[in-house]
C-alpha positions as CSV (number, residue, x, y, z in Angstrom):
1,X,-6.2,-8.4,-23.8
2,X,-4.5,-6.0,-22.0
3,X,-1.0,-4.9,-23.2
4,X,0.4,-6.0,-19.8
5,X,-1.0,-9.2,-19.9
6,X,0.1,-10.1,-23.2
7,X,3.9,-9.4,-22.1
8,X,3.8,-11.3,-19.5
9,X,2.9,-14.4,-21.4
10,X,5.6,-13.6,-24.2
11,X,8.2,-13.4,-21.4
12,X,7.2,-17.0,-20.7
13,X,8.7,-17.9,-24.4
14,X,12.1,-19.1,-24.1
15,X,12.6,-19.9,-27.8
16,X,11.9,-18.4,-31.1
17,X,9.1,-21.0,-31.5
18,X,7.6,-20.5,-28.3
19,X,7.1,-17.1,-28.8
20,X,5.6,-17.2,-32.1
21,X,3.2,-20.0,-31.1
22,X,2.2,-17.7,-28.4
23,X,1.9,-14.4,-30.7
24,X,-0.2,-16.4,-33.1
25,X,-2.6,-17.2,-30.1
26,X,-2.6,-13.0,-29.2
27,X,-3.2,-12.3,-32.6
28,X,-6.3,-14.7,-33.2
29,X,-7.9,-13.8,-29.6
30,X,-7.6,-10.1,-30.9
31,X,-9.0,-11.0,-34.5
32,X,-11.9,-12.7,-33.0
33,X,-12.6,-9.6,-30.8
34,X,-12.6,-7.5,-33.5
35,X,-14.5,-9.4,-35.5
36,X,-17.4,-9.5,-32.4
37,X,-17.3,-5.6,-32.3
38,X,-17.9,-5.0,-36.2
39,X,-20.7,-7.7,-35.9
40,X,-22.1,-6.2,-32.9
41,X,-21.6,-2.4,-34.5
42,X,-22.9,-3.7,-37.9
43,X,-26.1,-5.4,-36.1
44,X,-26.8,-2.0,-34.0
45,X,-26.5,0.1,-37.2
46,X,-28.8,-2.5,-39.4
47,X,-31.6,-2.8,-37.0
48,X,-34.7,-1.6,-37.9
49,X,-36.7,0.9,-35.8
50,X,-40.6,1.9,-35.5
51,X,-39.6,5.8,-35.4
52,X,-41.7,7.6,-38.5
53,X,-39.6,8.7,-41.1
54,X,-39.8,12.8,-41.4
55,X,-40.5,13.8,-44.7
């Protein structure tokens, strides 16, 4: 999420609640993002490969 894009939808809070509900939603959508990128980095780095090993 861009950073643009999440101001925009805190300017739409117009209470302390709103807003909160709405940060809690920025914060999980970025949590779940980074959790996809350290799966996705941890898969790439785990993978096996048929190149000989130089001894």
């Amino acid at each position: 999420m861009t950073a643009d894009l999440a101001i925009s939808l805190l300017r739409r809070g117009s209470n302390g609640s709103q807003i909160l509900s709405i940060l809690d939603s920025i914060a999980n959508d970025e949590a779940d993002a980074n959790i996809a990128d350290a799966a996705a980095h941890y898969a790439a780095i785990s993978a096996p490969t048929a190149d000989p090993i130089q001894f």
